[in-house]
C-alpha positions in Angstrom: -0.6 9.8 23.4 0.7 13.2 22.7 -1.6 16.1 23.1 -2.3 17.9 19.8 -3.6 21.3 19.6 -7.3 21.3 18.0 -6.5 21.9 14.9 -4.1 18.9 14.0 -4.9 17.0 11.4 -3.3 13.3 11.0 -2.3 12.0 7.4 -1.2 8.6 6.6 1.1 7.8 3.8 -0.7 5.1 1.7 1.7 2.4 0.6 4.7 1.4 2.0 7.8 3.5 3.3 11.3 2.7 3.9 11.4 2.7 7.7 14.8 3.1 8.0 14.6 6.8 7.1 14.7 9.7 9.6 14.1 13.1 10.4 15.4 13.9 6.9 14.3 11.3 5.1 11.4 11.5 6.0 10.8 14.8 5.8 11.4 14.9 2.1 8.9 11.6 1.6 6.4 14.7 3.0 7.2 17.2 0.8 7.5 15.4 -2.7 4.7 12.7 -2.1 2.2 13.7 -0.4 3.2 17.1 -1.2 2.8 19.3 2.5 4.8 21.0 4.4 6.4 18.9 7.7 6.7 22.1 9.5 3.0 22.7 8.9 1.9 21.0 12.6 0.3 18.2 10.9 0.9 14.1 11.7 2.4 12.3 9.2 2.0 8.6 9.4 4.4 5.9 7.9 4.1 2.4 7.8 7.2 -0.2 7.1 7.1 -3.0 4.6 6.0 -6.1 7.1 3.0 -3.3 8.3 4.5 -4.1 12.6 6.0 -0.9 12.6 5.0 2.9 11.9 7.0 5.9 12.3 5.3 9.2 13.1 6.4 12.9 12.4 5.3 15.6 13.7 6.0 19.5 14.5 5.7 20.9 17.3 6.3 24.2 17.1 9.9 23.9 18.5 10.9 21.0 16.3 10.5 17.8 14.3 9.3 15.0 16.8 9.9 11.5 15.5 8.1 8.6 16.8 8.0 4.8 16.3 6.2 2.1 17.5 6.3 -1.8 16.7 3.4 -4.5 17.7 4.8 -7.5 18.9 2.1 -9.2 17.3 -0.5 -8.8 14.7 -0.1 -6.0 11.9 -1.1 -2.1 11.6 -4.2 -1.8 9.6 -3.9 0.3 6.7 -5.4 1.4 3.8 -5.2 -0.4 0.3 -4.5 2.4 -1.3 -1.3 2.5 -2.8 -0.2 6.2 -3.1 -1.5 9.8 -1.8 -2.9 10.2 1.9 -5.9 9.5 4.3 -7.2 11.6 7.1 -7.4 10.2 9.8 -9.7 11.8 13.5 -7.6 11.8 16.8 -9.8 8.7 18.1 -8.2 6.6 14.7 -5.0 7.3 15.5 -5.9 6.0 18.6 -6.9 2.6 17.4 -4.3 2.7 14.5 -1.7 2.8 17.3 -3.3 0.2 19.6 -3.3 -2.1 16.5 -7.6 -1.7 16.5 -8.9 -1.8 13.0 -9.9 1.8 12.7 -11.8 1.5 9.4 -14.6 -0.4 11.1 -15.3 -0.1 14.4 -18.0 -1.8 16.4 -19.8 -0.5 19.3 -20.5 -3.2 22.1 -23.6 -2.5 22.4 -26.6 -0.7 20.6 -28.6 1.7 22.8 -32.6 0.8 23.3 -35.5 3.1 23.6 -36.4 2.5 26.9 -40.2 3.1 26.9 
C-alpha cells in the first residue's frame, strides 16, 4: 500500500470507466465528471467494465502516479451507483484492493462483558 499523508481522501468513480485510458485520459474523466482537481493529492478510483480491474490516480506532489491492479478471480465490489463519487477511509481501500467487500464488513468476533 502506498503511504498517504493524513489528509488524503479516496474517491471512487461510480459506474464504469474505459480502462484503457491513461494519465491523460484519465485525468480529464477527474476533472469533467466528478469535477476535482487531479493535482489536488486526492485518490481517484476507476473500475473497468468486467469490475477485475481498477486503475488508481494519484498526486503526489511530484507527479501523477498511475496504478492498476487485476484479481485473478472474483470481482471488485463497487457501488451501484451509476454516476458521481464515494468516499471511501484508508482501511476500504484496503479491502477494495484485496477484493473484501468493503460496504459490509464483519468482525470475527463480538467482544463480551467479562464480569
Amino acid at each position: 500500500m502506498i503511504a498517504l499523508p493524513a489528509k488524503t481522501r479516496i474517491w471512487i468513480a461510480a459506474g464504469v470507466t474505459d480502462l484503457r485510458r491513461g494519465f491523460t485520459g484519465l485525468s480529464a474523466q477527474v476533472q469533467t465528471k466528478l469535477e476535482q482537481s487531479p493535482f489536488s493529492g486526492h485518490v481517484f478510483v476507476f473500475r473497468g467494465r468486467r469490475g477485475d480491474l481498477i486503475k488508481i490516480l494519484w498526486y503526489d506532489g511530484d507527479g501523477l502516479c498511475l496504478f492498476a491492479k487485476r484479481l485473478e478471480r472474483g470481482r471488485f465490489v463497487w457501488p451501484q451507483a451509476t454516476s458521481g463519487t464515494v468516499s471511501l477511509t484508508r482501511a476500504q481501500l484496503s479491502m477494495l484492493l484485496e477484493g473484501i467487500d468493503w460496504r459490509r464488513p464483519e468482525r470475527t468476533w463480538e467482544p463480551q462483558l467479562s464480569v
